[in-house]
C-alpha positions as CSV (number, residue, x, y, z in Angstrom):
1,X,33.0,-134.8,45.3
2,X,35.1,-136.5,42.8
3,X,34.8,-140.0,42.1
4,X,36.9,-142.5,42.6
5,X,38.0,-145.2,39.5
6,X,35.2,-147.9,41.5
7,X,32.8,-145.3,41.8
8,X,32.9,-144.1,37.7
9,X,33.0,-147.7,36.2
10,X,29.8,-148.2,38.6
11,X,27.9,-145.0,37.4
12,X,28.8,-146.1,33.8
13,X,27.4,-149.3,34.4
14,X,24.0,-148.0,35.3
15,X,23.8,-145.5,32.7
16,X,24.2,-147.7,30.3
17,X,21.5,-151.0,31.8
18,X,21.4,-153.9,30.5
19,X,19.1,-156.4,28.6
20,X,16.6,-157.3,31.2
21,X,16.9,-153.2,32.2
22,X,15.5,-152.3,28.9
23,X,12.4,-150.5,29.9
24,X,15.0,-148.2,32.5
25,X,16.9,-147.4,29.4
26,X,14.0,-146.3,27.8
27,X,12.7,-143.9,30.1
28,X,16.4,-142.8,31.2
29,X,16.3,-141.9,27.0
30,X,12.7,-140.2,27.5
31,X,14.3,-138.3,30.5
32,X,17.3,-137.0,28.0
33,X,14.9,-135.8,25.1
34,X,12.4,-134.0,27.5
35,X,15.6,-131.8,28.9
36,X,17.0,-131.4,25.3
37,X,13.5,-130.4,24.5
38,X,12.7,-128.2,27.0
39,X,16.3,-126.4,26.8
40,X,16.2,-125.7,23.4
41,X,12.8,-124.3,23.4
42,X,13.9,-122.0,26.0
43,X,16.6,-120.8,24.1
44,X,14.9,-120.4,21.1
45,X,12.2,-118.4,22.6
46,X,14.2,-116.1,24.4
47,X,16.4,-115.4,21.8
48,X,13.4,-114.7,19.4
49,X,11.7,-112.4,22.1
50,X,15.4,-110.6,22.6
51,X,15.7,-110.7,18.6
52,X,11.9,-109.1,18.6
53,X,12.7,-106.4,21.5
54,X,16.3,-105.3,19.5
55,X,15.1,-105.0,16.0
56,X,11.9,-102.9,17.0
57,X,14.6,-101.0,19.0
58,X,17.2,-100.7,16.1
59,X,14.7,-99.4,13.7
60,X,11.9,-97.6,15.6
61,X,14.6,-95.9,17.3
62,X,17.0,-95.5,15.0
63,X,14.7,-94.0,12.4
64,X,12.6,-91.5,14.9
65,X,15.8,-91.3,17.3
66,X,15.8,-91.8,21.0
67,X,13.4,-88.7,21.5
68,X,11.1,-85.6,20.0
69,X,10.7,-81.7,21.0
70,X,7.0,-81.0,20.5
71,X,5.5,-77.3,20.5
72,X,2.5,-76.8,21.7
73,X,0.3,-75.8,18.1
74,X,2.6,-78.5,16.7
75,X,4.6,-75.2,15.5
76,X,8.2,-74.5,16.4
77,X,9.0,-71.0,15.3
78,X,12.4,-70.3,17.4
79,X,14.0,-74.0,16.9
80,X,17.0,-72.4,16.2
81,X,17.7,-71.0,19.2
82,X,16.2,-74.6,20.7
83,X,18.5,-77.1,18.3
84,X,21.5,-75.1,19.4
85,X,20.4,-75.5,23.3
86,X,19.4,-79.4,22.8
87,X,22.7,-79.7,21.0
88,X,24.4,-78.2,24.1
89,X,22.8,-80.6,26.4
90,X,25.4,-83.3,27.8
91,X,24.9,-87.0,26.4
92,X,22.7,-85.3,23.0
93,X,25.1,-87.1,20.4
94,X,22.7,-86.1,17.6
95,X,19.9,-83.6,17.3
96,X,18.1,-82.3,14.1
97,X,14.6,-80.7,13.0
98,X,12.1,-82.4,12.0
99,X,8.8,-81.8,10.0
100,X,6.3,-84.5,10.3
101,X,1.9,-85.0,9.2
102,X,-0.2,-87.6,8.1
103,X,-1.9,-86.7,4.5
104,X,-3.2,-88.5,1.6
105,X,-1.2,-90.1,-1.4
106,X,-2.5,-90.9,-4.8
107,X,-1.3,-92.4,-7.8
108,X,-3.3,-93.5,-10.5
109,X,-6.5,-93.6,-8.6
110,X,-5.4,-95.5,-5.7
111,X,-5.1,-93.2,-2.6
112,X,-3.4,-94.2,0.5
113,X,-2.5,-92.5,3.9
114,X,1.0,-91.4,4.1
115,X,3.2,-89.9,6.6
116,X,5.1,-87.2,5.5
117,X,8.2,-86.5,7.0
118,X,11.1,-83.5,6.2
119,X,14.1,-84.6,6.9
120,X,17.5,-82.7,6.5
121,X,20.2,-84.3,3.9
122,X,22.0,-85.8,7.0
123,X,18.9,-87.3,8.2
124,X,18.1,-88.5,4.6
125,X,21.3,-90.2,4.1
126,X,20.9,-92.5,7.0
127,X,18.1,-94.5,5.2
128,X,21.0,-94.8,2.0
129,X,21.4,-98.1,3.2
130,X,17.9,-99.7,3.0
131,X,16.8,-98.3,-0.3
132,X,15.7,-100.9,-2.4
133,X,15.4,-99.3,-5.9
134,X,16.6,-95.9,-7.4
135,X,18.5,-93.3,-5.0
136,X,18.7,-90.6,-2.6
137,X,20.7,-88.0,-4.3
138,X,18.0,-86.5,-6.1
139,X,16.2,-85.5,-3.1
140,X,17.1,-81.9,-3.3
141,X,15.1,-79.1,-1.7
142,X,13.0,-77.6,-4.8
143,X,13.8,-80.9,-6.9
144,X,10.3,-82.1,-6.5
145,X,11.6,-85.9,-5.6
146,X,10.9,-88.0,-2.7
147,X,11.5,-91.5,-1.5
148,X,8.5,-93.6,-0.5
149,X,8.1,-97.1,1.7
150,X,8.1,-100.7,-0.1
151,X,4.8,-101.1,0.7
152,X,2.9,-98.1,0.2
153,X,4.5,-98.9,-3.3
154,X,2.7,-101.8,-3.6
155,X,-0.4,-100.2,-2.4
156,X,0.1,-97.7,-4.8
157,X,1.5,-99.5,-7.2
158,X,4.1,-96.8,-8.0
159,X,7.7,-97.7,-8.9
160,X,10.6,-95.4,-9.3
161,X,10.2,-92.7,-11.6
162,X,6.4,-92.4,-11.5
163,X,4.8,-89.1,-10.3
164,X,2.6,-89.2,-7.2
165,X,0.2,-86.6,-5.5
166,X,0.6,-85.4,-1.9
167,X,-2.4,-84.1,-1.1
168,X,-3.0,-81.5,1.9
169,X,-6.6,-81.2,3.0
170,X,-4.9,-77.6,4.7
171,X,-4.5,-75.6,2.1
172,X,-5.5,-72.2,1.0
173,X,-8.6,-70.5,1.7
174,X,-10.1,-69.2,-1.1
175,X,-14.3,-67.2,-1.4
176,X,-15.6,-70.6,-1.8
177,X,-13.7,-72.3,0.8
178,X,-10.8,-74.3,1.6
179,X,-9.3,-75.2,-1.9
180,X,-6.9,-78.8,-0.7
181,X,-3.5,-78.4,-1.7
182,X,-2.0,-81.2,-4.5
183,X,1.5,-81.3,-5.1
184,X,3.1,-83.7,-7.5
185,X,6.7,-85.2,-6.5
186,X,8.6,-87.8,-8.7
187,X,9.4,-91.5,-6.8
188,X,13.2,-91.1,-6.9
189,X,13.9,-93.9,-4.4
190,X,12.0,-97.1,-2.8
191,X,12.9,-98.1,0.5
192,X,12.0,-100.8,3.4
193,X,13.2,-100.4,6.9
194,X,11.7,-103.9,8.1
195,X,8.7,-102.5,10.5
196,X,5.6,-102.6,8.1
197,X,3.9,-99.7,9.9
198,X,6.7,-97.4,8.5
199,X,7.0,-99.1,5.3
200,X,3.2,-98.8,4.3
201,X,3.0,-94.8,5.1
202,X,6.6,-93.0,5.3
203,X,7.4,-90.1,2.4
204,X,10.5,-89.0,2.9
205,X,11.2,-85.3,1.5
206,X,13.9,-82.8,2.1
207,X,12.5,-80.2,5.3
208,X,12.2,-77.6,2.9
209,X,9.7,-79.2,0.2
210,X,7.7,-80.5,3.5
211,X,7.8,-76.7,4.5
212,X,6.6,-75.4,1.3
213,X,3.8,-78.3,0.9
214,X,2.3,-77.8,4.6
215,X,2.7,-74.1,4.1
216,X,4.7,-73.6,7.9
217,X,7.0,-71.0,6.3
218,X,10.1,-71.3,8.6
219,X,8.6,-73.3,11.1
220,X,9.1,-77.0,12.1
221,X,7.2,-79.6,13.8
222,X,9.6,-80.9,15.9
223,X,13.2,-81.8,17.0
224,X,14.7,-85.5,16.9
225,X,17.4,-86.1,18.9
226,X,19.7,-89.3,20.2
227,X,21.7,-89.5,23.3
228,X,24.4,-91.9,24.3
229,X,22.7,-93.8,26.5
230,X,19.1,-94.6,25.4
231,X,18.5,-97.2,28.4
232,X,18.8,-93.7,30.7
233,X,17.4,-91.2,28.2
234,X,14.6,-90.0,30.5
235,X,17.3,-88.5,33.3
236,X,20.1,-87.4,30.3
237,X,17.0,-85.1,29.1
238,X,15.8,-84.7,32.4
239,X,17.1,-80.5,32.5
240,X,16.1,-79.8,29.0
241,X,12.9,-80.7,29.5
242,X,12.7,-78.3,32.8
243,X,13.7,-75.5,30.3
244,X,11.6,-76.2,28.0
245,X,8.2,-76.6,29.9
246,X,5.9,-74.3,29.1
247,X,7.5,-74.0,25.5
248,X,7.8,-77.5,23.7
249,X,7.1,-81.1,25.4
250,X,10.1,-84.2,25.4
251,X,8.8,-87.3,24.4
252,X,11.5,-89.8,25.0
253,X,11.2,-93.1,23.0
254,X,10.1,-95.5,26.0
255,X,6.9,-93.1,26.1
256,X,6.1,-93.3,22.6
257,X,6.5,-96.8,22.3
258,X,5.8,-97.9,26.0
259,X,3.1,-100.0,24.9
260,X,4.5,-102.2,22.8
261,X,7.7,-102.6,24.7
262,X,5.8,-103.5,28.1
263,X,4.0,-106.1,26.6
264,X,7.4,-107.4,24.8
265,X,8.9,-107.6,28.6
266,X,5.8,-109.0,29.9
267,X,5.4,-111.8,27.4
268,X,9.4,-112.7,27.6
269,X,9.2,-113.2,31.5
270,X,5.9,-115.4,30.9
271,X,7.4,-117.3,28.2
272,X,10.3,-117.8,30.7
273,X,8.4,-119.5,33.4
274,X,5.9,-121.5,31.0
275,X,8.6,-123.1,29.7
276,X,11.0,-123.3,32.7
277,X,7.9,-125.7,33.7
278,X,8.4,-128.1,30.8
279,X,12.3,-128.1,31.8
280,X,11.0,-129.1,35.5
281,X,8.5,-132.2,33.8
282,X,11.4,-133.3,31.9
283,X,13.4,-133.5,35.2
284,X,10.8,-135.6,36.8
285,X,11.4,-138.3,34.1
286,X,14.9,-138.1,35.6
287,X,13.6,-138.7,39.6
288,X,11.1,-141.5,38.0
289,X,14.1,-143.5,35.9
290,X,16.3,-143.3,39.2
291,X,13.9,-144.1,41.3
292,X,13.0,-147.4,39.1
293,X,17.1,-147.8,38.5
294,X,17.4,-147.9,42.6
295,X,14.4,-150.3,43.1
296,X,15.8,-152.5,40.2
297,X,19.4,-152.7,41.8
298,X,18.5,-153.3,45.3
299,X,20.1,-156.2,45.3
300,X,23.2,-154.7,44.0
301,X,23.1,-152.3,46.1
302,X,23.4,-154.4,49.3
303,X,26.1,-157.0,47.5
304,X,28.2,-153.8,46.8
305,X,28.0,-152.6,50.7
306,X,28.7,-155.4,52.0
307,X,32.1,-155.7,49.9
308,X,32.7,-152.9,51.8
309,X,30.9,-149.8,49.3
310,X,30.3,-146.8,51.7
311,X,26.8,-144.7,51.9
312,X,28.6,-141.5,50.1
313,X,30.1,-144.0,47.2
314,X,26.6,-145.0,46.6
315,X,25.3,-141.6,46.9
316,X,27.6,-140.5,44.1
317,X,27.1,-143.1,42.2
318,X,23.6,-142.6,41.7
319,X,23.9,-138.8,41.7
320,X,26.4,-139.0,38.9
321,X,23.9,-141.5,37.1
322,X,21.1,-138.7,36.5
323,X,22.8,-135.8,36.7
324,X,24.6,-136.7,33.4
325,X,21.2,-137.1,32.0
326,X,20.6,-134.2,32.7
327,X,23.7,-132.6,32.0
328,X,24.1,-134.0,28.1
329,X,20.4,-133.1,27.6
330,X,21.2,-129.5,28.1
331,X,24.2,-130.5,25.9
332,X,22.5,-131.8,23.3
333,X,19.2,-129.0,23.8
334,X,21.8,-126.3,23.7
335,X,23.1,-127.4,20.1
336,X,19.3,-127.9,19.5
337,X,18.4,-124.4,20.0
338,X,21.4,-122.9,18.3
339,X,20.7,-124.9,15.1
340,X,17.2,-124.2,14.9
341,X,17.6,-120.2,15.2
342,X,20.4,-120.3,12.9
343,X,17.7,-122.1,9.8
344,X,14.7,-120.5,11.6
345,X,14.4,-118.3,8.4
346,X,14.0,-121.6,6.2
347,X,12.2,-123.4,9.2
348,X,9.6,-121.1,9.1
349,X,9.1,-121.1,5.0
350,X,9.3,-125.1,5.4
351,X,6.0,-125.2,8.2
352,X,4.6,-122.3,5.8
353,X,4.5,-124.8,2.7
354,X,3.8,-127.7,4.7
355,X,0.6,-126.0,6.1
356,X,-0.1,-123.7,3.8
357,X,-0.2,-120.9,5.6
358,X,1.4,-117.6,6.6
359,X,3.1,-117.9,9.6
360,X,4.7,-114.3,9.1
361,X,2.9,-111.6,8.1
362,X,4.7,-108.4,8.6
363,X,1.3,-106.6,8.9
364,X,0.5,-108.3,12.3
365,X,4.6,-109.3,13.5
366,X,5.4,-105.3,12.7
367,X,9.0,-107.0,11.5
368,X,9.8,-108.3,7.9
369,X,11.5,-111.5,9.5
370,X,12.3,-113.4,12.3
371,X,14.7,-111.8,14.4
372,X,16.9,-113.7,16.9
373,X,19.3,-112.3,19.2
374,X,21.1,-114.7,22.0
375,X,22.1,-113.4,25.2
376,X,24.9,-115.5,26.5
377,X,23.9,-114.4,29.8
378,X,20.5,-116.1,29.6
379,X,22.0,-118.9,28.1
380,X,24.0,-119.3,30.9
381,X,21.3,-118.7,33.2
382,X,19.0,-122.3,30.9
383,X,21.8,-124.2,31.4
384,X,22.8,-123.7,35.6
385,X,18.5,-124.1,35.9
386,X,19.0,-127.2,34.0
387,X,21.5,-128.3,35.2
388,X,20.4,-127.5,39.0
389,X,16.8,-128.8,38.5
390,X,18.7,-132.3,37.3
391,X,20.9,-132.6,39.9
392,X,18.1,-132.0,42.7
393,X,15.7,-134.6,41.0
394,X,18.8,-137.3,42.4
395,X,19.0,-136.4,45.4
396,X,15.8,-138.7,46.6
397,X,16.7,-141.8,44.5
398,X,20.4,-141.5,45.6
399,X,19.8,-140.7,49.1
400,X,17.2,-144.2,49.0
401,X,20.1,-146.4,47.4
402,X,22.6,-144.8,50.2
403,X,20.7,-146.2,52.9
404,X,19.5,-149.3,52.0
405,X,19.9,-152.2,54.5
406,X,22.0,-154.9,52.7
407,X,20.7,-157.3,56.2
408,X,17.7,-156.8,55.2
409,X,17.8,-157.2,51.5
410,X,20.1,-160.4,51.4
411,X,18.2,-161.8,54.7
412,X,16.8,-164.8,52.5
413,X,19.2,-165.1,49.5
């Protein structure tokens, strides 16, 4: 399939027309752009949908791990002897107790809905790295200190050092009723993880204050635990949770979040094939600029096979023609897509200025910023469907050229 010195200087001849052939040049350049286009929209879109899927991955699951024990009463009273079985369990890297409630937060009037959570020191430690003001150390049990979320911050408008008021609506009966219990706890740390949900509600405490505030004496809510393999967590867990049943339930992370990551999977294979279709318009601007090439070269065509220009030299000729427009506007769409996700953070603050409005709300995108995440595989995958598509749109046009009677063309020159 190579071609031969005759055959190149011909197939650079007609990809780069003439004069007169102006119009062909045109829509040869229209043909080019739509493929970049469509090439680099692919890209872009799967790499944000990939960047969407792995960030919502990296913290929802990194934060909650890649499953929960659950008693039944929301009560665990012998998680000791179940932590040291769950840590037993082959492919549990990492398991730890957990105490968990929604309750009510108020600070200088304001009151919000927080989520309460008891972590252990290990547990605590792992957020070190997304604290954006003050610190973790002086979240000791019985210090009275907890870190709180960016924006239930904002909400509350509380800032490092300020006192706020945890209030259980459980607390202790008294003859007139159920008095609420109020505990007080100084803002030691402020923190964002990047997924609003979590940064509008979380409080995180040490296990024992949460204890001693939801009055569960020894008791925990539940166990947190991470495998090495989250992809096949259901099956690693798959014993545990026969010897547990009846006792405590196993929530693995694809059930907790199996909405949200079904309709992430559903929208990236529609997204696919919407825009595979724009990659398949642009390549019928290639068929149309060959097929106009061929008719305008007929006579050519015929002078060159009757110097003695076989059917397979013209067939690779023309061939060769559109498939390099094709192939350089996956080139060039490639680059596209690569520079655009590498400014999309600026890109998207540019279109917010220039429209005034706000593209990225973290209340609605659940993520502080854009993610992106290429897959070379799927880049791969763009560019052969490119690349394929283009080459299949020549086939008519160079098949037509290929068997054209030069007897009949150059009959009355």
């Amino acid at each position: 399939m190579l071609l031969s010195p005759f055959e190149w200087t011909i197939a650079k001849r007609y990809m780069l027309p003439g004069k007169g052939e102006a119009f062909i040049a045109l829509v040869a350049g229209i043909s080019l752009v739509a493929v970049m286009l469509g090439v680099a929209a692919l890209v872009i879109v799967m790499s944000v949908m990939n960047g969407f899927r792995a960030e919502l991955f990296d913290k929802i699951v990194g934060l909650n791990g890649h499953a929960i024990i659950q008693a039944y009463g929301g009560r665990l009273d012998n998680w000791q002897a179940v932590l040291k079985e769950v840590r037993e369990t082959p492919g549990v890297t990492r398991a730890s107790p957990l105490i968990e409630q929604p309750l009510l937060g108020s600070f200088n009037g304001r009151v919000e809905a927080v989520l309460v959570r008891g972590n252990t020191a290990e547990d605590i430690k792992r957020i070190e790295p997304k604290v954006q003001a003050g610190e973790l150390a002086p979240l000791r049990p019985g210090a009275g200190n907890v870190a709180i979320g960016s924006r239930l911050a904002e909400n509350l408008g509380a800032r490092v050092g300020d006192s706020i008021t945890i209030i259980n609506p459980q607390g202790r009966s008294t003859p007139f009723g159920t008095v609420p219990r109020q505990i007080a706890y100084h803002v030691s740390a402020i923190f964002e993880i990047g997924v609003y949900d979590y940064d509008q509600a979380f409080v995180m405490m040490p296990i024992k204050d949460a204890q001693t505030l939801m009055l569960t004496g020894d008791s925990i809510g539940m166990i947190e635990l991470t495998t090495n393999d989250p992809d096949n967590v259901a099956q690693i867990l798959g014993p545990l949770t026969q010897r547990l049943a009846g006792q405590a339930i196993v929530t693995d992370w694809k059930q907790i979040n199996a909405t949200l990551f079904e309709a992430l999977a559903v929208e990236r294979v529609a997204m696919f094939v919407v825009l595979s279709i724009i990659v398949l318009v642009a390549v019928f601007n290639i068929l149309s600029s060959l097929i106009m090439l061929v008719r305008a070269k007929t006579r050519d065509i015929a002078i060159l096979r009757t110097m003695g220009a076989t059917r397979r030299s013209l067939l690779k000729i023309f061939v060769t023609t559109g498939f390099l427009v094709g192939a350089l506007g996956t080139v060039a769409g490639l680059a596209l897509g690569f520079v655009f996700l590498f400014f999309r953070q600026s890109i998207v603050r540019g279109i917010e200025i220039v429209s005034g409005q706000n593209l990225w709300d973290p209340s609605i995108r659940f993520l502080a910023e854009l993610p992106s995440r290429t897959d070379p595989v799927e880049v791969v995958v763009i560019s052969v469907m490119a690349l394929v598509f283009s080459f299949l749109a020549t086939l008519y046009p160079a098949f037509k050229a290929a068997s054209t009677d030069p007897v009949q063309v150059l009959r009355y020159e």
